[in-house]
Biopython code that builds the backbone (N, CA, C, O; Angstrom):
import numpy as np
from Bio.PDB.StructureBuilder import StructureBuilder

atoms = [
    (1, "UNK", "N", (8.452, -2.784, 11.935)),
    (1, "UNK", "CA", (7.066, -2.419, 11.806)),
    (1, "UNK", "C", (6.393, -2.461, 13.162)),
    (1, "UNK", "O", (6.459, -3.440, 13.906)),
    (2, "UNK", "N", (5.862, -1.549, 13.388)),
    (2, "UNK", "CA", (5.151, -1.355, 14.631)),
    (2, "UNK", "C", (3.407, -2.088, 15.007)),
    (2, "UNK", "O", (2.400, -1.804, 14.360)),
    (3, "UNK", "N", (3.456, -3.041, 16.184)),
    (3, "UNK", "CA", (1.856, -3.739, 15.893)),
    (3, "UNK", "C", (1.008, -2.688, 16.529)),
    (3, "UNK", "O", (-0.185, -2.977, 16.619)),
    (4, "UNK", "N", (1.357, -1.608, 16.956)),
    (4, "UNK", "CA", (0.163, -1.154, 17.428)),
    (4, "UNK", "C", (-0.009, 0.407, 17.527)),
    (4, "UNK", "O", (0.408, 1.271, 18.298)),
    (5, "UNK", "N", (-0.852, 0.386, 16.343)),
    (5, "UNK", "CA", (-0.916, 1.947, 16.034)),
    (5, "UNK", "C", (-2.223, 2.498, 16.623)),
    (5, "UNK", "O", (-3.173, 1.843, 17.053)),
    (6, "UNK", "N", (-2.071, 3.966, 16.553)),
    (6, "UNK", "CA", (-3.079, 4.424, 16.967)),
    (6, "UNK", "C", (-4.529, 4.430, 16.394)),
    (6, "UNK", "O", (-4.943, 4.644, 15.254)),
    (7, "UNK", "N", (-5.061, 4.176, 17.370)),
    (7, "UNK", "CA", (-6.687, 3.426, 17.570)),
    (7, "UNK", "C", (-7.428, 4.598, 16.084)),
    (7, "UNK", "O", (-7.664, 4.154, 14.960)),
    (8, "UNK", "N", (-7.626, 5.861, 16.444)),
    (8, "UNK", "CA", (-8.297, 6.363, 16.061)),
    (8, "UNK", "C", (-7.493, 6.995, 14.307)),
    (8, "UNK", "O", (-8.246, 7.443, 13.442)),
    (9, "UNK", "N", (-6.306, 6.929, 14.126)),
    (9, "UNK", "CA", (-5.490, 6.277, 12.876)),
    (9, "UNK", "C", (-6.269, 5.608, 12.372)),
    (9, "UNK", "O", (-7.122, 6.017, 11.584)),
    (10, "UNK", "N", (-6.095, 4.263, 12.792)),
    (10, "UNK", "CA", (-6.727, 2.678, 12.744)),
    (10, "UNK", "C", (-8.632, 2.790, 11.863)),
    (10, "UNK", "O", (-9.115, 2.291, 10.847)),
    (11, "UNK", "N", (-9.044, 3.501, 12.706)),
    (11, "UNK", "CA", (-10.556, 3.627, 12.060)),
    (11, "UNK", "C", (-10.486, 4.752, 10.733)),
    (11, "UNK", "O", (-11.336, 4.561, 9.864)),
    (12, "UNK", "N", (-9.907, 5.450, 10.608)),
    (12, "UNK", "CA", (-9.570, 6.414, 9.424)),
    (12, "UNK", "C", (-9.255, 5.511, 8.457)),
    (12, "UNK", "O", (-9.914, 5.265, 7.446)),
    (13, "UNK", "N", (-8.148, 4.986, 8.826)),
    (13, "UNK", "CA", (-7.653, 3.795, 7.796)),
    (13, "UNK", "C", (-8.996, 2.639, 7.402)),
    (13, "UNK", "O", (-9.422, 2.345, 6.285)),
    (14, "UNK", "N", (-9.361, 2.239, 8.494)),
    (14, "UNK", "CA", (-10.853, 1.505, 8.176)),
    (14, "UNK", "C", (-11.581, 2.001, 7.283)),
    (14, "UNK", "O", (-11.959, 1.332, 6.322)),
    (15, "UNK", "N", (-11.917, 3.344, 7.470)),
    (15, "UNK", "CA", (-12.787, 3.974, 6.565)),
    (15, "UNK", "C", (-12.598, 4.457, 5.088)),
    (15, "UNK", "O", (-13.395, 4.621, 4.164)),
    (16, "UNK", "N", (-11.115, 4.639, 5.221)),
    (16, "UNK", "CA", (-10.243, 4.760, 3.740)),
    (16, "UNK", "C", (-10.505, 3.341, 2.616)),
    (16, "UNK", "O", (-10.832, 3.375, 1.430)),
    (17, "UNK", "N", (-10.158, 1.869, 3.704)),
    (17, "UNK", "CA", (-10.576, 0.791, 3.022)),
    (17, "UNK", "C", (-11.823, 0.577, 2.306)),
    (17, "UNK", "O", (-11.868, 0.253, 1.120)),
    (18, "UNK", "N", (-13.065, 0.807, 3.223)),
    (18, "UNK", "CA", (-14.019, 0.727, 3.146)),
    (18, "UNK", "C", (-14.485, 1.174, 1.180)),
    (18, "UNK", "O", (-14.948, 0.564, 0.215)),
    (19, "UNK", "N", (-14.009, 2.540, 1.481)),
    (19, "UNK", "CA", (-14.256, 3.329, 0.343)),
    (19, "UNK", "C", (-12.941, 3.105, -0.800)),
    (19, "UNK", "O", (-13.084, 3.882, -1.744)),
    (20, "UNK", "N", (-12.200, 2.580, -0.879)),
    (20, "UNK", "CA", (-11.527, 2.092, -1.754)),
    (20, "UNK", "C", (-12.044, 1.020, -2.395)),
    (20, "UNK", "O", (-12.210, 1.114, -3.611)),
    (21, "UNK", "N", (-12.424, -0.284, -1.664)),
    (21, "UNK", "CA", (-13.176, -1.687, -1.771)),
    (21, "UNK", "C", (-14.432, -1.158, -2.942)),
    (21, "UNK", "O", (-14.437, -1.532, -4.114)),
    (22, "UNK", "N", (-15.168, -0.486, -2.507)),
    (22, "UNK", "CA", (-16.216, 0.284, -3.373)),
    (22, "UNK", "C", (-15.453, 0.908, -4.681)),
    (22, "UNK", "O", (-15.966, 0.889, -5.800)),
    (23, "UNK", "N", (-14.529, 1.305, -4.480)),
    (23, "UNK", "CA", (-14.557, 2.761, -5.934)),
    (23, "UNK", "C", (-13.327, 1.931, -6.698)),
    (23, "UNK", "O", (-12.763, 2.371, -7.700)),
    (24, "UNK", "N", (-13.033, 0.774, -6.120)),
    (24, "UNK", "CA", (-11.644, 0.013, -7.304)),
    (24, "UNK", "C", (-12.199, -1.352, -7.691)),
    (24, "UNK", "O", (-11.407, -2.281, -7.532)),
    (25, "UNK", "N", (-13.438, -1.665, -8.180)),
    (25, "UNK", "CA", (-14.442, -2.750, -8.041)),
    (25, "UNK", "C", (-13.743, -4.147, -8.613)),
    (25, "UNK", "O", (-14.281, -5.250, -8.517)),
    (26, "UNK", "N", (-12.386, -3.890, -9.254)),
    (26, "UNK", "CA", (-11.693, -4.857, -9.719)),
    (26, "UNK", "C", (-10.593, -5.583, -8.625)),
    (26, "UNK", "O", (-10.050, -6.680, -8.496)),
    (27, "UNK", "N", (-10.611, -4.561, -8.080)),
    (27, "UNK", "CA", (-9.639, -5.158, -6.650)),
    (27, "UNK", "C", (-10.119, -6.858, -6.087)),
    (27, "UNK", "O", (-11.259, -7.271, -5.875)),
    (28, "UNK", "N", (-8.759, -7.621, -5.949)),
    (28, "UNK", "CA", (-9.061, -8.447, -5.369)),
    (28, "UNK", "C", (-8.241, -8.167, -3.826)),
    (28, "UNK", "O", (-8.335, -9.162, -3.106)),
    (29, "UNK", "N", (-7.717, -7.392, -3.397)),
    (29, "UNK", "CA", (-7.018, -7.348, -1.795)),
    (29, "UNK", "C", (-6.543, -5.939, -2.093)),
    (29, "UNK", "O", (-6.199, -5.484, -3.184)),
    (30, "UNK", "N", (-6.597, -5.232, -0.709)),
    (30, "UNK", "CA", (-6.701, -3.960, -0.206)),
    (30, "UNK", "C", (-5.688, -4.227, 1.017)),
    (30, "UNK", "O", (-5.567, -5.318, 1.574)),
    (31, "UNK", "N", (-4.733, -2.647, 1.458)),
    (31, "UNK", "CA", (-4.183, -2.846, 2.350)),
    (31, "UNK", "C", (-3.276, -1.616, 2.499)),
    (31, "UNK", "O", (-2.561, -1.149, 1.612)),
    (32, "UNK", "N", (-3.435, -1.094, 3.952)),
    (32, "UNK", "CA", (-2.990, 0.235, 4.080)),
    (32, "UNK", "C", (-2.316, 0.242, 5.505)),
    (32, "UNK", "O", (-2.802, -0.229, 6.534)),
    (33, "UNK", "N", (-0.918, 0.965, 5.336)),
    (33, "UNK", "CA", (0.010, 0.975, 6.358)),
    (33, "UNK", "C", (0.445, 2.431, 6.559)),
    (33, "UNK", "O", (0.209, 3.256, 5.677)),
    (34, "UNK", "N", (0.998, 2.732, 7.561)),
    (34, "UNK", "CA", (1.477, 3.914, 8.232)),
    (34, "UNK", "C", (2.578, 4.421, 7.428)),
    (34, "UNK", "O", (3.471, 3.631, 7.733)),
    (35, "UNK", "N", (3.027, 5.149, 6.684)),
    (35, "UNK", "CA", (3.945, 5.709, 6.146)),
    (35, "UNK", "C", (5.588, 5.922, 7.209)),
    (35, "UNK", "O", (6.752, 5.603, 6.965)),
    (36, "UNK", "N", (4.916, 6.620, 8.444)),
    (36, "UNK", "CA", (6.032, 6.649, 9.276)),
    (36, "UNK", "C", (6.987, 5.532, 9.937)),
    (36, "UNK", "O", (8.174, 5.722, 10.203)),
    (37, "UNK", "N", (6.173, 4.164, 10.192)),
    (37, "UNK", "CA", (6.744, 3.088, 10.529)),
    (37, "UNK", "C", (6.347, 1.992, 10.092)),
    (37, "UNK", "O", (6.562, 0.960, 10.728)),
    (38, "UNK", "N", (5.636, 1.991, 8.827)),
    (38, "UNK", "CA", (5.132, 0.548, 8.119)),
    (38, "UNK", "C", (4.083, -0.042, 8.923)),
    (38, "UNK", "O", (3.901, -1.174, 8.475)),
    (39, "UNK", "N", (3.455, 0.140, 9.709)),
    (39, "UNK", "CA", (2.116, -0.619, 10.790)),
    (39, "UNK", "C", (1.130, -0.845, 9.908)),
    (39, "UNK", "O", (0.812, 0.088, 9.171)),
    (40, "UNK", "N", (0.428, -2.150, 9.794)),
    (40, "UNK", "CA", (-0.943, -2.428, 9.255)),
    (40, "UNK", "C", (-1.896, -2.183, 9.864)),
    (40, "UNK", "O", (-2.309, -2.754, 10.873)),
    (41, "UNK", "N", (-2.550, -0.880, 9.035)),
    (41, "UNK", "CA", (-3.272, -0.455, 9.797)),
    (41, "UNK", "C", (-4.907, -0.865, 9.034)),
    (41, "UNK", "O", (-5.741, -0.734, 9.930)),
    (42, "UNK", "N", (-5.284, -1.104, 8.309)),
    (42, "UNK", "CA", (-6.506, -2.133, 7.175)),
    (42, "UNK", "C", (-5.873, -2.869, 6.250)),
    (42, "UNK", "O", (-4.834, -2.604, 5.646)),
    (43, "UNK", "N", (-6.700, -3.993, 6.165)),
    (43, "UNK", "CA", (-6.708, -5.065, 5.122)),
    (43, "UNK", "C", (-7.378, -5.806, 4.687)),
    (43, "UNK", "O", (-8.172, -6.295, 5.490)),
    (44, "UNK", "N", (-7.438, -6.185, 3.585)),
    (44, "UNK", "CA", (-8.760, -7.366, 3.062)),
    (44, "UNK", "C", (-8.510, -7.738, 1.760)),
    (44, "UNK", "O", (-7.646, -7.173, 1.090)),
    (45, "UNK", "N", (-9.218, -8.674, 1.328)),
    (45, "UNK", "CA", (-9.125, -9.617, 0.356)),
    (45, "UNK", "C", (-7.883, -10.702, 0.628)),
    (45, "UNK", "O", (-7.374, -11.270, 1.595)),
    (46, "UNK", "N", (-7.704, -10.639, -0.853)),
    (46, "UNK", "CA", (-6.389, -11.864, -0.717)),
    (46, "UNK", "C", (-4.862, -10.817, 0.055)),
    (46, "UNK", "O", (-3.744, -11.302, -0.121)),
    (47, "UNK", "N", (-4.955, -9.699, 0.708)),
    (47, "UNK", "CA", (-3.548, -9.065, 1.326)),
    (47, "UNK", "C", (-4.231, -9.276, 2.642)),
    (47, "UNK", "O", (-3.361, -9.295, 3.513)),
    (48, "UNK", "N", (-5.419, -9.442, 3.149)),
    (48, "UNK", "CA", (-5.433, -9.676, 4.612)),
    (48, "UNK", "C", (-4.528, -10.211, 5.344)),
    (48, "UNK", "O", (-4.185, -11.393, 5.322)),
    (49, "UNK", "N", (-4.024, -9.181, 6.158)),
    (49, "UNK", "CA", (-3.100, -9.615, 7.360)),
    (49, "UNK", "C", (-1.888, -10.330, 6.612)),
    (49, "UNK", "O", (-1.183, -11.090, 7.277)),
    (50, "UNK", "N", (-1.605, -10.121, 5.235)),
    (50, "UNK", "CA", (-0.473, -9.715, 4.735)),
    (50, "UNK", "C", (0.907, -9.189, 5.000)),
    (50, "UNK", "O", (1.493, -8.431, 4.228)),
    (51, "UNK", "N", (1.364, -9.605, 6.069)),
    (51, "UNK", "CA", (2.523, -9.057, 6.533)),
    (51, "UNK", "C", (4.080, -9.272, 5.780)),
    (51, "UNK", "O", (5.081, -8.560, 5.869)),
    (52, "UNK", "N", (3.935, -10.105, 5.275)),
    (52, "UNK", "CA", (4.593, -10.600, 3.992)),
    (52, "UNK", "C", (4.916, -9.187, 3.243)),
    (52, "UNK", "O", (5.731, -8.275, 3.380)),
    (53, "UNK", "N", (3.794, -9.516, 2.348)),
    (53, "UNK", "CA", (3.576, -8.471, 0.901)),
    (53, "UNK", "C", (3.942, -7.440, 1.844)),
    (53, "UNK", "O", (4.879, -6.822, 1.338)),
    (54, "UNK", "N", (3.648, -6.956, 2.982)),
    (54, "UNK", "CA", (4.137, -5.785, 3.383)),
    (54, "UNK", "C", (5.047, -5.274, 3.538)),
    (54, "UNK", "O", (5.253, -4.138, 3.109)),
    (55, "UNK", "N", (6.018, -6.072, 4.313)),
    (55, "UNK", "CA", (7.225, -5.892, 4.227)),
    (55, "UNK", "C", (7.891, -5.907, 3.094)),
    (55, "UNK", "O", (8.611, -4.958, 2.782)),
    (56, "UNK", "N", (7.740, -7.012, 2.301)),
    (56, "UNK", "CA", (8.592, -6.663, 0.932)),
    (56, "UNK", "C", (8.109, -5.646, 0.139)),
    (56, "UNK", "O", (8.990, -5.266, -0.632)),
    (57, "UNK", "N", (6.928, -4.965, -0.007)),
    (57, "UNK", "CA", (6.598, -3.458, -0.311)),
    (57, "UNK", "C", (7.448, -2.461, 0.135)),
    (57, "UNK", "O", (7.819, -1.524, -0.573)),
    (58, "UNK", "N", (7.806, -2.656, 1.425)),
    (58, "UNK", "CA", (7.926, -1.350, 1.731)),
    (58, "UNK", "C", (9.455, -1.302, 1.642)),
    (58, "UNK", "O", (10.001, -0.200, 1.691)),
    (59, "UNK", "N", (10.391, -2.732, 1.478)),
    (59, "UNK", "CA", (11.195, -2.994, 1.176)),
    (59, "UNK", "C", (11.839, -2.317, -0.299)),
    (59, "UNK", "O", (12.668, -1.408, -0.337)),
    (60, "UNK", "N", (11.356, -2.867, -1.237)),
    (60, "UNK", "CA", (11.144, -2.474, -2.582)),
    (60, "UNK", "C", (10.526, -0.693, -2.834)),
    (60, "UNK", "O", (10.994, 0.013, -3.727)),
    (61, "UNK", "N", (9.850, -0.392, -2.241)),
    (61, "UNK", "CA", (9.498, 1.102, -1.913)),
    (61, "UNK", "C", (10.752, 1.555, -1.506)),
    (61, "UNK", "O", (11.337, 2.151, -2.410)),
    (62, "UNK", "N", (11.614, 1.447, -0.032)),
    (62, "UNK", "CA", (13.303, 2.046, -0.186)),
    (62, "UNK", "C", (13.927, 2.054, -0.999)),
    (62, "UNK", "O", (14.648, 3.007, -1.294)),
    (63, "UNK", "N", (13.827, 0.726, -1.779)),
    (63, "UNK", "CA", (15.021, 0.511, -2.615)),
    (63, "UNK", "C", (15.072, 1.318, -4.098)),
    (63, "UNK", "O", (16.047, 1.789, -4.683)),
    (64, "UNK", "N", (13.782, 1.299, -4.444)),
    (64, "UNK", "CA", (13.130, 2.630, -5.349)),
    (64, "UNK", "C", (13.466, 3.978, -5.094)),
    (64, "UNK", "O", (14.029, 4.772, -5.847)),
    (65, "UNK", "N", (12.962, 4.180, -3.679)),
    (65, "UNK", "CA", (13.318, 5.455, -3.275)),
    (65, "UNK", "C", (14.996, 6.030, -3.710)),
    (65, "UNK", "O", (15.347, 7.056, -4.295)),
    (66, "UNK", "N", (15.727, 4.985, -3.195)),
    (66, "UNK", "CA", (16.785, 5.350, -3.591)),
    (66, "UNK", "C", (17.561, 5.336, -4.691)),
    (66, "UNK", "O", (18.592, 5.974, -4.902)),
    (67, "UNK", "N", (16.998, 4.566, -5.377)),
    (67, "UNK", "CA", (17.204, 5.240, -7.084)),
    (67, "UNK", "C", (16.997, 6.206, -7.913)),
    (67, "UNK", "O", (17.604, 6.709, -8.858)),
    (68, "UNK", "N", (15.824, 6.398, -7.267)),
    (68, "UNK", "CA", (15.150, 7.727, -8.553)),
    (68, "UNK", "C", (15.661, 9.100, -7.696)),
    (68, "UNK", "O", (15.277, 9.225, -6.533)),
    (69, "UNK", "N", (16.311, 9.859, -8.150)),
    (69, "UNK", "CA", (16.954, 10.644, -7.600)),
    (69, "UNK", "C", (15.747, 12.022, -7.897)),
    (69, "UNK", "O", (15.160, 11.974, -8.978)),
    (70, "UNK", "N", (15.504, 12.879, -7.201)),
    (70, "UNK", "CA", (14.359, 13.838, -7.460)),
    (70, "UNK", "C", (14.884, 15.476, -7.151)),
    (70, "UNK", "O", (15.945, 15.453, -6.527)),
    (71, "UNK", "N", (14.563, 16.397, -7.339)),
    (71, "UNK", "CA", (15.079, 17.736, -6.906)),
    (71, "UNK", "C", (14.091, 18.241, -6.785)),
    (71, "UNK", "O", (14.153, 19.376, -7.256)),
    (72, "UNK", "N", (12.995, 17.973, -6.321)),
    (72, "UNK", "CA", (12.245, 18.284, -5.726)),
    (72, "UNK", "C", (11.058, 17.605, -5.076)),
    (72, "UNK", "O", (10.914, 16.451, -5.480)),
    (73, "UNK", "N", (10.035, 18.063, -4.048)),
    (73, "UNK", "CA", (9.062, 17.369, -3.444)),
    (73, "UNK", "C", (8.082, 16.871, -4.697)),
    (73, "UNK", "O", (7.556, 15.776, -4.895)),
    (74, "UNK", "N", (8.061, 17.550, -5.117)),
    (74, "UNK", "CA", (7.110, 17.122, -6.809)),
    (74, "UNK", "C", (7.336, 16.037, -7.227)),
    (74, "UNK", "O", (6.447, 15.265, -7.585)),
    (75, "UNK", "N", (8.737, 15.744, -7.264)),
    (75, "UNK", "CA", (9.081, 15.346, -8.316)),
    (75, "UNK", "C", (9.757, 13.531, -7.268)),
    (75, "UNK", "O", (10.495, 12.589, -7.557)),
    (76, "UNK", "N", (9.142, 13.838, -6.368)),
    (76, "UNK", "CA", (9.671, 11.914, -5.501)),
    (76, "UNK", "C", (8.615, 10.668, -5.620)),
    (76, "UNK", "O", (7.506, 11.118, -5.330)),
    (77, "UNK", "N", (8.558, 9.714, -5.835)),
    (77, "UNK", "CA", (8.224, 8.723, -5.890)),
    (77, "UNK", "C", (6.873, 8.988, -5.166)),
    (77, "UNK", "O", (6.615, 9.442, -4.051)),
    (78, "UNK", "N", (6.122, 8.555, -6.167)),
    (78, "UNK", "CA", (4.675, 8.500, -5.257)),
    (78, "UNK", "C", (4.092, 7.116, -5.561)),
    (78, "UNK", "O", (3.654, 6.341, -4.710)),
    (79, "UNK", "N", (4.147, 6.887, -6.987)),
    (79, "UNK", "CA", (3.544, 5.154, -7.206)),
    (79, "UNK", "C", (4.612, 4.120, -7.953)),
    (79, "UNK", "O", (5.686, 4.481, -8.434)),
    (80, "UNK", "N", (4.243, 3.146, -7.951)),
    (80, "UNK", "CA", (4.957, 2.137, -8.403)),
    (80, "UNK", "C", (3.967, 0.935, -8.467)),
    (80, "UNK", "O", (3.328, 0.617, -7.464)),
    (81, "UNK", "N", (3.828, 0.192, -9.780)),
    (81, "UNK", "CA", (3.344, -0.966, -10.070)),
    (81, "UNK", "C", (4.122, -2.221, -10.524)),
    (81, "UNK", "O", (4.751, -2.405, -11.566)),
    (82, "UNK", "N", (3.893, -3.114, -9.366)),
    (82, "UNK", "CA", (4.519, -4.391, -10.037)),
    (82, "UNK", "C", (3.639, -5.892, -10.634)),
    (82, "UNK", "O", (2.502, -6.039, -10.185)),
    (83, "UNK", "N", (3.996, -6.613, -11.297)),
    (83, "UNK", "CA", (3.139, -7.348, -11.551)),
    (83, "UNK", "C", (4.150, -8.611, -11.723)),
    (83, "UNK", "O", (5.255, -8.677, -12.261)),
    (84, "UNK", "N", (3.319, -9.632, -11.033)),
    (84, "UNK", "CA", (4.155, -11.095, -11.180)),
    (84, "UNK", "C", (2.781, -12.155, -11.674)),
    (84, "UNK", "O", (1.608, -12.222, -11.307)),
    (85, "UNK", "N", (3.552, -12.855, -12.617)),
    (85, "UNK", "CA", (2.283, -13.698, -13.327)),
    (85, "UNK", "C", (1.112, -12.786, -13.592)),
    (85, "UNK", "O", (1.144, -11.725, -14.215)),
    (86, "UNK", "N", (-0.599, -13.736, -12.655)),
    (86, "UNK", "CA", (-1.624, -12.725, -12.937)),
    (86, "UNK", "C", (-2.212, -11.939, -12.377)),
    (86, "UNK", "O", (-3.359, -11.514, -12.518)),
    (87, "UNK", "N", (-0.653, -11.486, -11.039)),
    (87, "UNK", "CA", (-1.437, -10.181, -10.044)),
    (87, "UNK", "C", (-0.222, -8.951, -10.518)),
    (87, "UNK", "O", (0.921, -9.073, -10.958)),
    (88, "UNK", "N", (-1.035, -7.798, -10.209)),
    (88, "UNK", "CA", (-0.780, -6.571, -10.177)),
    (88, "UNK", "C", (-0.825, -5.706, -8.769)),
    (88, "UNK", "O", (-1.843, -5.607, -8.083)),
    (89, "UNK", "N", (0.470, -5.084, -8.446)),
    (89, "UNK", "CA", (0.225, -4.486, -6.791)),
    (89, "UNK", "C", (0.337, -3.009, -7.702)),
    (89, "UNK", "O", (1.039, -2.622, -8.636)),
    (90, "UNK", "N", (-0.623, -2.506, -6.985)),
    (90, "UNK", "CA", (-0.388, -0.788, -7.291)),
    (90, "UNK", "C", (-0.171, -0.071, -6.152)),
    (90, "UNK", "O", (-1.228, 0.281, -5.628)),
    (91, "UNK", "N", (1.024, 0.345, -5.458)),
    (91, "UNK", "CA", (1.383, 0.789, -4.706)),
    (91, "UNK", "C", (1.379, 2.213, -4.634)),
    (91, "UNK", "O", (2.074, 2.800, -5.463)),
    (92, "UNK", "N", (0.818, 2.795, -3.916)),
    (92, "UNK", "CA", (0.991, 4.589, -4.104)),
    (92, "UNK", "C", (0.905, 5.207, -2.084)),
    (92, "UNK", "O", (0.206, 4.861, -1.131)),
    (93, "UNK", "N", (2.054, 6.252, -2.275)),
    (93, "UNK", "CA", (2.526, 6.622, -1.179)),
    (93, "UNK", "C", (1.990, 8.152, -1.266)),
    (93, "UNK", "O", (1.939, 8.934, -2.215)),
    (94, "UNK", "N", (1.541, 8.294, 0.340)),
    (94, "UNK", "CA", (1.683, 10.104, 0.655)),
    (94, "UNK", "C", (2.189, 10.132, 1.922)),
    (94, "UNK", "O", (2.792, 9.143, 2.338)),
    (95, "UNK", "N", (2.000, 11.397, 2.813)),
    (95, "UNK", "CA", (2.812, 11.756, 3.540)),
    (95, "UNK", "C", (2.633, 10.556, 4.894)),
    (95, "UNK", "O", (3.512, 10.321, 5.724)),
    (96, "UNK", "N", (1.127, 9.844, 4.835)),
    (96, "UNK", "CA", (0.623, 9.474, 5.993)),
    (96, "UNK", "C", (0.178, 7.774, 6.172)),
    (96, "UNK", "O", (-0.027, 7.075, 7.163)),
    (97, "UNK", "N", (0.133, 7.395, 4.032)),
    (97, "UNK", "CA", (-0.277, 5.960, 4.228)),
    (97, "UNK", "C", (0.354, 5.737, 3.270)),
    (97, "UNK", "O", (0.870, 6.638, 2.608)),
    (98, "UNK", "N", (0.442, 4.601, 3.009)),
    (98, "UNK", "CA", (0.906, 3.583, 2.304)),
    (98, "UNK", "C", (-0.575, 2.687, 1.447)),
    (98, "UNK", "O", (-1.624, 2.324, 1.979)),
    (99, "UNK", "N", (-0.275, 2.584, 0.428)),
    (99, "UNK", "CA", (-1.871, 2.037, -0.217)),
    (99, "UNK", "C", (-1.134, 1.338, -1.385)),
    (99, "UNK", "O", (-0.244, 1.721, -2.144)),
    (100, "UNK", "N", (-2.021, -0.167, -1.226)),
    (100, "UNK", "CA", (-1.585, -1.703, -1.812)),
    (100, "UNK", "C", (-2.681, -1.759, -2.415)),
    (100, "UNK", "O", (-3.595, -1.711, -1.591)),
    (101, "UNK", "N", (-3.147, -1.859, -3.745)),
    (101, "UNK", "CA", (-4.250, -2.945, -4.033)),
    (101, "UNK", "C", (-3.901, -3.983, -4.806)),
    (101, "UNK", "O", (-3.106, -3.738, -5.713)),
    (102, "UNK", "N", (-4.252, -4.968, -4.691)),
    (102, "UNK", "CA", (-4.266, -6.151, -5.769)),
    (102, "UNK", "C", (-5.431, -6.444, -6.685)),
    (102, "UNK", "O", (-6.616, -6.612, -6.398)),
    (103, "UNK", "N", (-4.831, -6.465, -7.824)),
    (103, "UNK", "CA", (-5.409, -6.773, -8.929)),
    (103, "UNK", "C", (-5.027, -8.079, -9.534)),
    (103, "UNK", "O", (-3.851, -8.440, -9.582)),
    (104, "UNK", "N", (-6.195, -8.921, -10.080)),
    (104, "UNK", "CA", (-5.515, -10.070, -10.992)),
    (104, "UNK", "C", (-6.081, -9.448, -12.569)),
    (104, "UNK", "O", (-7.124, -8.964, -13.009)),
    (105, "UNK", "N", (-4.623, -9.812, -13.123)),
    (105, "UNK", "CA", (-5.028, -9.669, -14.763)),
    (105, "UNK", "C", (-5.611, -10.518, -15.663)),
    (105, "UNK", "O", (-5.596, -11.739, -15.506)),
    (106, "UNK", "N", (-6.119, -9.975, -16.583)),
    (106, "UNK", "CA", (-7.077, -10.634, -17.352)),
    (106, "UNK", "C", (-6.357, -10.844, -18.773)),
    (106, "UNK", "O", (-6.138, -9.832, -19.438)),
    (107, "UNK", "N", (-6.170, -11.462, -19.021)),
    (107, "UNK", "CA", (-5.839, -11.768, -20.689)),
    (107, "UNK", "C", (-6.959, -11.432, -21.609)),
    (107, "UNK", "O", (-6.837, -11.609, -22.821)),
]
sb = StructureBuilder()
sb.init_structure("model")
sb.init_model(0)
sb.init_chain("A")
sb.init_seg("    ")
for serial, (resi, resn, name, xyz) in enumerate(atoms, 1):
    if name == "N":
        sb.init_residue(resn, " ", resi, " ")
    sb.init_atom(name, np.array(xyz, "f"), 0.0, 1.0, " ", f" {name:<3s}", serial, name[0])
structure = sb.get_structure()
C-alpha cells in the first residue's frame, strides 16, 4: 500500500467522504482507498486511519475476486458485505476507489 497519494486525488476523496458521512446517516466509520494500489486516501469514524481493516479488505476483496469467475465487465465483483458480531462492512469497488462503511447492527 502506498502512503502517499496524490494530493489533489486526496481532496476528491475528502469530498467523496464528506458526502457519504451525510447521505449514509447510520454509518458509524467511513473509509476510502485507491483502487490501483490500496492508499488511504479518507477516513473517519470508528475506520479512522484503519490500516488494519484495510488491508484485510482488500485482502479478502482478492481472494473474492478470485472466486467468482465472471465473463464479463458486468458481470465482476463490485460489492461484498461482511458482518462479524454487531458490525457490518459494506464494501463496494469501481475503477478508481475502494469504499468501506461501517455499520453497527441493531437487533
Amino acid at each position: 500500500m502506498s502512503s502517499a497519494p496524490d494530493s489533489s486525488f486526496s481532496t476528491d476523496a475528502a469530498r467523496i467522504l464528506q458526502h457519504l458521512a451525510v447521505t449514509i446517516p447510520d454509518q458509524t466509520g467511513l473509509l476510502l482507498a485507491a483502487t490501483s494500489d490500496g492508499a488511504m486516501l479518507a477516513s473517519s469514524g470508528l475506520l479512522h486511519n484503519d490500516r488494519n481493516v484495510l488491508k484485510q479488505v482488500i485482502s479478502i476483496l482478492r481472494d473474492a475476486r478470485a472466486l467468482v469467475a465472471f465473463s464479463s465487465e458486468r458481470d465482476r465483483l463490485k460489492r461484498l458485505t461482511l458482518t462479524a458480531g454487531d458490525h457490518l462492512l459494506a464494501i463496494t469497488a469501481d475503477d478508481k476507489l475502494i469504499y468501506i462503511v461501517n455499520r453497527t447492527i441493531t437487533a
